[in-house]
C-alpha positions in Angstrom: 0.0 0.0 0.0 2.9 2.1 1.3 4.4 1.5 -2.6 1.0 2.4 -4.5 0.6 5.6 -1.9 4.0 6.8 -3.1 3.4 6.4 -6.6 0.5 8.1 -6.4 1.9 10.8 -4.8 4.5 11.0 -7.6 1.6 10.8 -10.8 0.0 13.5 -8.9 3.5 15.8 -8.7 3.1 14.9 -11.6 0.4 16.1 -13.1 1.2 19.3 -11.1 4.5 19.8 -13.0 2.4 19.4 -16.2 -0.4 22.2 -15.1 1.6 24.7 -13.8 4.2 24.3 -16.8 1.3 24.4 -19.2 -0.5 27.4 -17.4 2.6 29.5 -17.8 3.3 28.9 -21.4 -0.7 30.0 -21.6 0.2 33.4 -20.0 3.5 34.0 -22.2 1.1 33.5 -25.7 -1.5 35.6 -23.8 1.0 38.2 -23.0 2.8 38.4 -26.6 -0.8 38.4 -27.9 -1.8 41.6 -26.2 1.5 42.8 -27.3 0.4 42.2 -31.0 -2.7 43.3 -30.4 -1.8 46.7 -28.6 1.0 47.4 -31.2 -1.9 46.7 -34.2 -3.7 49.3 -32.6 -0.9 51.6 -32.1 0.3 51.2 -35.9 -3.4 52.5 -37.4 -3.4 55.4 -34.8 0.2 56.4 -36.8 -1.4 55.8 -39.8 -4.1 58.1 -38.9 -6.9 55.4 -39.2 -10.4 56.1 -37.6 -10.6 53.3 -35.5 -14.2 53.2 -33.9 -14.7 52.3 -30.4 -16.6 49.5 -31.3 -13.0 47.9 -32.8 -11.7 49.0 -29.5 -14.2 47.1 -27.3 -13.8 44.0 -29.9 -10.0 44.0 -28.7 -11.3 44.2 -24.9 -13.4 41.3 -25.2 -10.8 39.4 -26.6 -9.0 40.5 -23.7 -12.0 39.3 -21.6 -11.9 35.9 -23.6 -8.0 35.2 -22.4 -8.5 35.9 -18.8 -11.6 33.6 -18.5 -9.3 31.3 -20.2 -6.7 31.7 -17.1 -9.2 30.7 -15.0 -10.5 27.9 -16.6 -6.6 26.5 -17.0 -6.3 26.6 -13.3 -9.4 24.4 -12.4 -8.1 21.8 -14.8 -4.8 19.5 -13.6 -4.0 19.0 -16.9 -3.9 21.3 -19.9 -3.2 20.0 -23.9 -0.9 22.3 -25.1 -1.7 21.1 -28.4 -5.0 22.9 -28.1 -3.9 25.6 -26.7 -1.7 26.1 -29.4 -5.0 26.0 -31.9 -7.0 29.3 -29.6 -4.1 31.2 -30.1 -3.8 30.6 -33.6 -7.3 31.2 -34.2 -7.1 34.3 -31.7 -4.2 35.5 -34.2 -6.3 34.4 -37.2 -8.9 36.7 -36.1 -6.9 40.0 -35.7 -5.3 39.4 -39.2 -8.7 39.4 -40.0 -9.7 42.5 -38.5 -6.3 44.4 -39.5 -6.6 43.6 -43.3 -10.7 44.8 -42.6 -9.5 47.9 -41.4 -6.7 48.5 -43.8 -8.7 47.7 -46.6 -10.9 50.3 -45.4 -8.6 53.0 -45.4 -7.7 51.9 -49.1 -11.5 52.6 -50.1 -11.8 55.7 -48.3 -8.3 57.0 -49.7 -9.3 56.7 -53.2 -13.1 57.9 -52.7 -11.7 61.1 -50.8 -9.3 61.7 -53.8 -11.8 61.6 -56.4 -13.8 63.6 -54.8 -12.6 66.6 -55.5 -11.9 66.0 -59.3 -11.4 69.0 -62.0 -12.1 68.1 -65.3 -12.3 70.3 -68.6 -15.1 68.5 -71.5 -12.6 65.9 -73.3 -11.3 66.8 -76.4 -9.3 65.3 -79.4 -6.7 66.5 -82.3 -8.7 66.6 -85.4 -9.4 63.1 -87.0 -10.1 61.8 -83.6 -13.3 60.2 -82.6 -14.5 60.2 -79.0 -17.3 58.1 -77.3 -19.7 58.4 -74.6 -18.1 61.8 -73.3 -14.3 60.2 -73.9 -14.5 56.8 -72.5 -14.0 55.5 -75.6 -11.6 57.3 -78.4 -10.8 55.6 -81.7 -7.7 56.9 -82.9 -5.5 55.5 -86.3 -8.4 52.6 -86.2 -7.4 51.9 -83.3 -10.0 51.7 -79.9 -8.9 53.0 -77.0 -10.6 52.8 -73.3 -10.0 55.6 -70.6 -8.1 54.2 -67.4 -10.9 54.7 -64.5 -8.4 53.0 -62.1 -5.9 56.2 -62.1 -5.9 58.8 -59.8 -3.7 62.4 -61.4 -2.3 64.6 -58.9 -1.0 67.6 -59.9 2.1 69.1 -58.2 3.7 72.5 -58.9 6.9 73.7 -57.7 6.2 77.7 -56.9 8.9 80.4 -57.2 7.4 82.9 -54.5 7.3 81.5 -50.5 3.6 80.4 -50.0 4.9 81.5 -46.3 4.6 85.2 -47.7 1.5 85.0 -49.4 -0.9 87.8 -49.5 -4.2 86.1 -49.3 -7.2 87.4 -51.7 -4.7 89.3 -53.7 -4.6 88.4 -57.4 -1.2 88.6 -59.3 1.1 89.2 -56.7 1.7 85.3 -55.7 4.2 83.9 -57.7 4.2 81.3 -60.8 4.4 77.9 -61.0 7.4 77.4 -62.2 7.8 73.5 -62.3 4.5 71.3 -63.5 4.5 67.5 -62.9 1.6 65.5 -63.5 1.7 62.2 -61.4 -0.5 59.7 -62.6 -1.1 57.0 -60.1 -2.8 53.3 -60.9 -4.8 52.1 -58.0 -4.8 48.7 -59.5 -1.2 48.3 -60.4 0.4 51.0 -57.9 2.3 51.9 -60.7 3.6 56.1 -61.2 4.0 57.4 -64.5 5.1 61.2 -64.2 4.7 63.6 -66.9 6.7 66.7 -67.1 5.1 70.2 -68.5 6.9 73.0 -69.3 5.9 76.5 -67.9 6.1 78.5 -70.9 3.6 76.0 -72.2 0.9 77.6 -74.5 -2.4 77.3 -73.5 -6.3 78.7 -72.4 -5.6 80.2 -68.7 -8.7 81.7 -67.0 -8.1 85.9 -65.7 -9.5 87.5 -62.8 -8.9 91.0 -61.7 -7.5 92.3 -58.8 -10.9 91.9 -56.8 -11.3 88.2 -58.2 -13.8 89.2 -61.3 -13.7 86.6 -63.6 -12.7 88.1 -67.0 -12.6 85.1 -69.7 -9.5 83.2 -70.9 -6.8 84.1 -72.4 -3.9 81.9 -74.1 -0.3 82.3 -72.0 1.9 80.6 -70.5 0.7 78.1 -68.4 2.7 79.3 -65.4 0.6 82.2 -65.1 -2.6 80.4 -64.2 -0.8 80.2 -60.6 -0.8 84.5 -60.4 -4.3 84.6 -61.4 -5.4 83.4 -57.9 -4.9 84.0 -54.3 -1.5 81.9 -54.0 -3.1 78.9 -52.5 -5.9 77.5 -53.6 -7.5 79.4 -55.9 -3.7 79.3 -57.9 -3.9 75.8 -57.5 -7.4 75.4 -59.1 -7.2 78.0 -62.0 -3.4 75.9 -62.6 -5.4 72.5 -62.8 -8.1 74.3 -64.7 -5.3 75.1 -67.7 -3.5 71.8 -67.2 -6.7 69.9 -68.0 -7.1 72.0 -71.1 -3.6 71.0 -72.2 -3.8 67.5 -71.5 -7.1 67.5 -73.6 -9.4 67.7 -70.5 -7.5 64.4 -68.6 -9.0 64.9 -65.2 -7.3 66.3 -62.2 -8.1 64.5 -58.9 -6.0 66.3 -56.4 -3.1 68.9 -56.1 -0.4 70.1 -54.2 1.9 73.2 -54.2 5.9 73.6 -52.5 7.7 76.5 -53.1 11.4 76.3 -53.9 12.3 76.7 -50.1 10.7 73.8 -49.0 12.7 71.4 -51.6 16.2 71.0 -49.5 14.0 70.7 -46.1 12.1 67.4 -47.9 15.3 66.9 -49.6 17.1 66.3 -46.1 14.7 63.7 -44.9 15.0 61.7 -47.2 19.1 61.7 -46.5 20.4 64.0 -49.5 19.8 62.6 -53.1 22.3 61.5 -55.5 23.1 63.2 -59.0 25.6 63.3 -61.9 25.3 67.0 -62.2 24.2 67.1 -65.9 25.2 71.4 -66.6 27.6 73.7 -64.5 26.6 75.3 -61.9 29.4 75.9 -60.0 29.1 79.4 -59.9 26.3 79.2 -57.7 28.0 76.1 -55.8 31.3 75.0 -56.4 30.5 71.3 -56.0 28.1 71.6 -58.8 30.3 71.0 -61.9 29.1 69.2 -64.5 29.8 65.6 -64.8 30.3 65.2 -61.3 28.6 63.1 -59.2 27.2 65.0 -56.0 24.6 63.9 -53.1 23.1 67.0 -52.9 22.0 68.6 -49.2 20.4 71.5 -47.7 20.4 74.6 -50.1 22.4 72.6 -53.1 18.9 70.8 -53.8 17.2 74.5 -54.6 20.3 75.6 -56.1 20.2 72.4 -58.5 16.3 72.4 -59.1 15.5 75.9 -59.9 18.5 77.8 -60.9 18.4 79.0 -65.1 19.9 81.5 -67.0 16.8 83.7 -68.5 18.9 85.3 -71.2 18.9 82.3 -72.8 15.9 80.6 -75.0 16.9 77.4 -73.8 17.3 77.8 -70.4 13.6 76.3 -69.0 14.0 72.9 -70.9 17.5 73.0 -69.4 16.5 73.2 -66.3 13.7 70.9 -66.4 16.0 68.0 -67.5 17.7 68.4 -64.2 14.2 68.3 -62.3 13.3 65.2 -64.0 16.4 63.6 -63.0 16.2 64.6 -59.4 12.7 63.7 -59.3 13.7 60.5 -60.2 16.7 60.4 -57.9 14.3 61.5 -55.3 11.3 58.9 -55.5 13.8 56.1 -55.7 15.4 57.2 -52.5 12.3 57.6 -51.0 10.9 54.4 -51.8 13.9 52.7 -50.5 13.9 54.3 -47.2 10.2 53.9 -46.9 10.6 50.2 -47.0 13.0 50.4 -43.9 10.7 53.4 -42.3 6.8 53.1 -43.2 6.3 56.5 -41.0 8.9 58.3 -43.7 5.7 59.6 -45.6 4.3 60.9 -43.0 7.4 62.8 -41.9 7.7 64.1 -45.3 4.3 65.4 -45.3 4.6 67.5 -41.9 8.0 68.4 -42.9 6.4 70.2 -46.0 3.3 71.7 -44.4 4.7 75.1 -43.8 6.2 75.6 -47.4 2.7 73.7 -48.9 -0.7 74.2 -50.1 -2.4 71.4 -51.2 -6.3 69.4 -50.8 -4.1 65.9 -49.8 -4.8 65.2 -46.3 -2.7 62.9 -44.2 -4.5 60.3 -44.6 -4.4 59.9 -48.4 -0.9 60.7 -48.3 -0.2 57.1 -46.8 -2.9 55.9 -49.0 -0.7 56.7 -52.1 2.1 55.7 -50.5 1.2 52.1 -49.8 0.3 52.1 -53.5 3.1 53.2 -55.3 5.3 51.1 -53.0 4.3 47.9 -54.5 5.4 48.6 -58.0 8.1 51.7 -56.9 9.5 53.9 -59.6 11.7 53.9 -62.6 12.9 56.2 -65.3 10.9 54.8 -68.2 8.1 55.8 -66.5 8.5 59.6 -66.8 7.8 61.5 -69.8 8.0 65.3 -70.9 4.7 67.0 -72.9 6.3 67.1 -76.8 6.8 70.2 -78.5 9.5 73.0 -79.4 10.4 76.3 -77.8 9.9 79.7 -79.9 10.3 83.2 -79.1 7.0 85.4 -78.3 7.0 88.7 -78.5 8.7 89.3 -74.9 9.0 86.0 -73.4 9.7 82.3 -74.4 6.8 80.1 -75.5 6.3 76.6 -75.8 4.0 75.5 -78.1 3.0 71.6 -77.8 3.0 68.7 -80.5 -0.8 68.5 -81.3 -0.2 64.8 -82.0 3.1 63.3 -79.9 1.0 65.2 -76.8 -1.9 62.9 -77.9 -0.4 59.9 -78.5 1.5 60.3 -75.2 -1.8 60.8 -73.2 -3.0 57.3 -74.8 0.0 55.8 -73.4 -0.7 57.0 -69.8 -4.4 57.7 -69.8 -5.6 54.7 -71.4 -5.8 51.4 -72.8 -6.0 49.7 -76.1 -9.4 47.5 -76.5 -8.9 44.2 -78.5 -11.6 43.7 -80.7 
């Protein structure tokens, strides 16, 4: 009896061993599961997602859930891990659940904010062209053509005058947009194709006089749509306004406007960006010679990005090669640091706010972000509006190719139907 009594004794220490092992692997999972489930939460607040109270109390009941399942463990002398196991997975499976629910969200909101605010001039076509149902459709060379409803086109401009400075309400005394990029976003693909226009660009701008009077259109260079506005966002509408006309009324669904000073600020964040410096500069920085390869910091970036020489006819399509290659310096950079720091748009964003006027919210910022990060950038994907320069009566003047413009905005716009 003594012998059974003893082994007894030693099944039942057992048994003990078994619980109170078992109960505190159950409290390590429970404890690295709140730690997922807290830093889930934490991630959409830095993301800016409106996470409802309701999602909140969900977590708290799950909470709930793993405390009554402490005190069930502990009535029990012996615990399966093996089950255990298969609750915490299915605890797990559950907020993956909820966190691609909520992200997907903000990826429908994003977009529906976005278009929201869309400027679009009627579509037009060179001669010879034929258009269907309001432009869907265009038949060009026999050839059928579908408009792209999956893209989203942000215009950015690059101002000359400190949107810091400006005088609000008063028309023509707020700069020019000097630099015109057209970013063309697919929300299917994530893929950014950038299209470069050239200020001096000819084409319809609406006037307003100095009390904001609307006084019909007038064909100038497209960088004075910006002056006939308030320097924020009235310039930014009447710009997108003209750039729809050019781009044969290709709808505009957003905008955003830096002046020069904010470029080495963004420029900086991002840890300087790499160039072979394609013309000399190096009499407004030494460094700059041509040829040379530079990582350009602080005030170098504005130097490199905005400086011309006016006296010659040349000088704006000089200067916007060496935009397009930084810009694609720049997104590159970007996109690799992002990977490494998913808050780096954000930063960017906040860092820009004082030297920026635009109708893109936080929000939709990381929106476009997460897009464009799945396909990233490259070179081919950036084109120039085709034409020549001339010289106007005072100033340069760019007049567009009716039909390379055209056949470019088939390219990005839209795509070819197989019949």
């Amino acid at each position: 009896m003594n012998a059974m009594s003893e082994e007894k004794d030693k099944v039942e220490e057992k048994d003990a061993a078994v619980t109170e092992t078992a109960e505190d692997e159950t409290k390590n999972q429970d404890a690295e599961l709140e730690a997922l489930n807290d830093e889930f939460f934490r991630e959409m607040d830095i993301q800016g997602a409106d996470i409802s109270e309701g999602d909140r109390h969900l977590s708290e009941e799950k909470k709930k859930k793993l405390s009554d399942r402490k005190k069930v463990s502990k009535k029990k002398k012996k615990i399966r891990p093996f089950h255990v196991l298969v609750a915490i997975l299915c605890l797990i499976l559950a907020l993956a659940v909820i966190g691609v629910g909520i992200l997907l969200f903000l990826r429908s909101q994003g977009e529906s904010m976005l278009r929201q605010g869309e400027i679009k001039e009627a579509i037009t076509a060179p001669d010879g062209v034929q258009i269907e149902e309001d432009g869907k459709y265009v038949i060009y060379n026999g050839e059928k053509y579908c408009y792209n409803e999956h893209i989203i086109n942000i215009l950015c401009m690059g101002i000359d005058t400190s949107i810091q400075g400006t005088e609000e309400g008063v028309i023509g005394e707020n700069g020019q947009a000097d630099a015109i990029i057209l970013a063309v976003i697919d929300t299917q693909t994530g893929q950014l194709h950038l299209v470069n226009i050239s200020r001096d660009s000819m084409v319809d701008v609406n006037r307003y006089n100095v009390e904001g009077k609307y006084l019909g259109t007038e064909k100038m260079q497209l960088c004075l749509a910006y002056s006939y506005g308030d320097g924020k966002d009235d310039s930014c509408l009447n710009t997108a306004r003209s750039v729809s006309r050019l781009m044969y009324g290709m709808p505009i669904h957003a905008w955003a406007a830096i002046d020069y000073s904010g470029i080495s600020v963004l420029n900086d964040e991002v840890g300087g960006v790499t160039v072979e410096v394609l013309e000399d500069l190096s009499s407004k920085d030494p460094a700059l010679v041509a040829g040379r390869t530079v990582t350009l910091t602080g005030q170098q970036a504005h130097t490199y990005v905005r400086t011309r020489d006016t006296s010659l006819l040349e000088s704006n399509n000089q200067r916007m090669a060496r935009q397009k290659q930084y810009m694609t310096a720049f997104l590159k950079t970007f996109f690799s640091k992002t990977k490494s720091d998913l808050t780096l748009p954000l930063k960017l964003y906040q860092n820009a706010a004082g030297y920026m006027v635009t109708d893109i919210g936080p929000q939709e910022t990381v929106y476009l972000s997460s897009l464009v990060l799945q396909k990233g950038f490259t070179e081919g994907n950036m084109d120039s509006v085709p034409g020549q320069i001339v010289q106007g009566e005072v100033y340069a003047e760019f007049i567009p190719d009716d039909k390379a413009l055209y056949e470019l905005i088939l390219k990005v716009f839209y795509t070819k139907v197989d019949e």
